[in-house]
C-alpha positions in Angstrom: 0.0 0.0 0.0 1.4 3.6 -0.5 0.8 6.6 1.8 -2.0 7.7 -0.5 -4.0 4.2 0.6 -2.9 4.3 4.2 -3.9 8.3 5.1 -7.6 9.8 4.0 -8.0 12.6 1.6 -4.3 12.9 1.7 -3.0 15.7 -0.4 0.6 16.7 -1.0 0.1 20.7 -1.7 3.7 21.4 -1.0 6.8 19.2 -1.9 7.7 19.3 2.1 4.1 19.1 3.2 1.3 16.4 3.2 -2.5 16.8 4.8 -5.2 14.9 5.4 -7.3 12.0 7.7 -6.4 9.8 10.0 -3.8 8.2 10.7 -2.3 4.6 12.5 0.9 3.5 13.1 2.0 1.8 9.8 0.6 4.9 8.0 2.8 6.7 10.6 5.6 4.7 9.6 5.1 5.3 5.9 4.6 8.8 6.5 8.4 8.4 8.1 9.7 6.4 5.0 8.2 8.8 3.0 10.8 11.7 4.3 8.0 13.1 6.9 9.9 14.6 10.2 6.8 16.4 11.8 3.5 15.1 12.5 0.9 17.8 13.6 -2.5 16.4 14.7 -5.2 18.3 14.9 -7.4 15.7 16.3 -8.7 16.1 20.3 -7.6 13.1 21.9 -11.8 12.6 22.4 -11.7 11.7 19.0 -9.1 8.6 19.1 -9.1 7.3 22.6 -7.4 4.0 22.0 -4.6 5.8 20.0 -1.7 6.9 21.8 -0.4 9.2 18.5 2.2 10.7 20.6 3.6 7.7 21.6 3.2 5.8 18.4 5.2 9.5 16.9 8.4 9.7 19.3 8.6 5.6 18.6 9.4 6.2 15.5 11.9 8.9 16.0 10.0 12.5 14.7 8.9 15.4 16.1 5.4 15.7 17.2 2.4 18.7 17.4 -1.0 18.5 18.9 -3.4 21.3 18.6 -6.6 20.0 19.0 -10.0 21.5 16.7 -12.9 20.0 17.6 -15.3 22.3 15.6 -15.7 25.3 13.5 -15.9 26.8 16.9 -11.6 26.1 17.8 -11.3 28.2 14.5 -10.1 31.3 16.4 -7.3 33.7 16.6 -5.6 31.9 19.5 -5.7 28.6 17.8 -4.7 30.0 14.0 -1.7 31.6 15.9 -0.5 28.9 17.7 -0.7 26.8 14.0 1.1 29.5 12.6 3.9 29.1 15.7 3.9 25.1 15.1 4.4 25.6 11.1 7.4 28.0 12.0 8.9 25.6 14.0 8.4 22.9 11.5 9.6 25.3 8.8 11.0 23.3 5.3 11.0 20.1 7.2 8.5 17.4 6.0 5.5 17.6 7.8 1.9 15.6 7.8 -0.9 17.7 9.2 -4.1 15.4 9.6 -7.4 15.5 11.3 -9.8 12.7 10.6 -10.2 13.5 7.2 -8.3 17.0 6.1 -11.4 19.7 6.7 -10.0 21.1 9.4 -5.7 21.1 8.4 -7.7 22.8 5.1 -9.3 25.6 7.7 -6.1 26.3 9.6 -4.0 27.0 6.2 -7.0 29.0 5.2 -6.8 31.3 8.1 -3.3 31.6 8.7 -3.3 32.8 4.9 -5.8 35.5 5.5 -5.4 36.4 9.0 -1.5 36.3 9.4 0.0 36.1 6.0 -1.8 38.9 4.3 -3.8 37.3 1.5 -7.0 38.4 0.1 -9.9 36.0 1.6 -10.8 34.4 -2.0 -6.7 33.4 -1.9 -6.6 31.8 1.2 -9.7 29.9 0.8 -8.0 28.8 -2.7 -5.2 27.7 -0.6 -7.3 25.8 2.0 -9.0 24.1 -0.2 -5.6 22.6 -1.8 -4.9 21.4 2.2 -8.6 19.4 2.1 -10.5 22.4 3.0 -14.2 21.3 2.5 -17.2 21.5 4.7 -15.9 24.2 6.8 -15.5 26.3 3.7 -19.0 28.8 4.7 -17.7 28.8 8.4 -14.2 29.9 7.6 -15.6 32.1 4.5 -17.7 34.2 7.0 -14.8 34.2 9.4 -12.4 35.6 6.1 -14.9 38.1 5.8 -15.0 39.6 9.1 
């Protein structure tokens, strides 16, 4: 199987960056072979109680970030900043940013665009979208808008 069949919805919009769904440990481990260094989850540990993704991350030797988003209502300033300070870190280092299926890595990338970065709301929605933006496109639309 290849990383594409192991992760949902996975999307590579940047040579040094993959989103999308959930993940396991052997799609951890092929995110790894696949160059990977970071892992950012997005998922509130609610969501995957008999997953230790932290764990299953340092045992395989990279870097882990957990901001959880439960809802359109996590989408915030707070919360787009502190993904802003976690993609700094990570920098050009290979990263995968999942939730359970990309909606919400889509809606951080979004924001960050428009709120942090500058860009004109139709740009950063563009942008989310090519990080799995979907359903949470009206919600972080509005929030674009002001």
């Amino acid at each position: 199987m290849s990383l594409n069949d192991r992760i949902p919805n996975l999307v590579q919009p940047a040579d040094n960056c993959y989103c999308g769904g959930m993940v396991d440990e052997t799609a951890l481990a092929e995110a790894r072979d696949a160059g990977v260094r970071h892992v950012v989850n997005l998922r509130p540990d609610a969501e995957t109680p008999d997953f230790n993704e932290a764990e299953a991350v340092a045992a395989i030797g990279l870097t882990y970030h957990h901001l959880p988003i439960a809802s359109p209502e996590d989408l915030n300033e707070s919360n787009v900043r502190r993904f802003d300070e976690i993609m700094d870190h990570v920098g050009d280092e290979p990263a995968l940013v999942h939730c359970a299926s990309g909606n919400r890595v889509g809606a951080l990338f979004a924001l960050r665009a428009g709120w942090l970065k500058g860009q004109a709301p139709d740009a950063a929605l563009a942008l989310g979208r090519s990080h799995g933006l979907t359903k949470m496109e009206p919600a972080v639309e509005k929030l674009l808008a002001g």
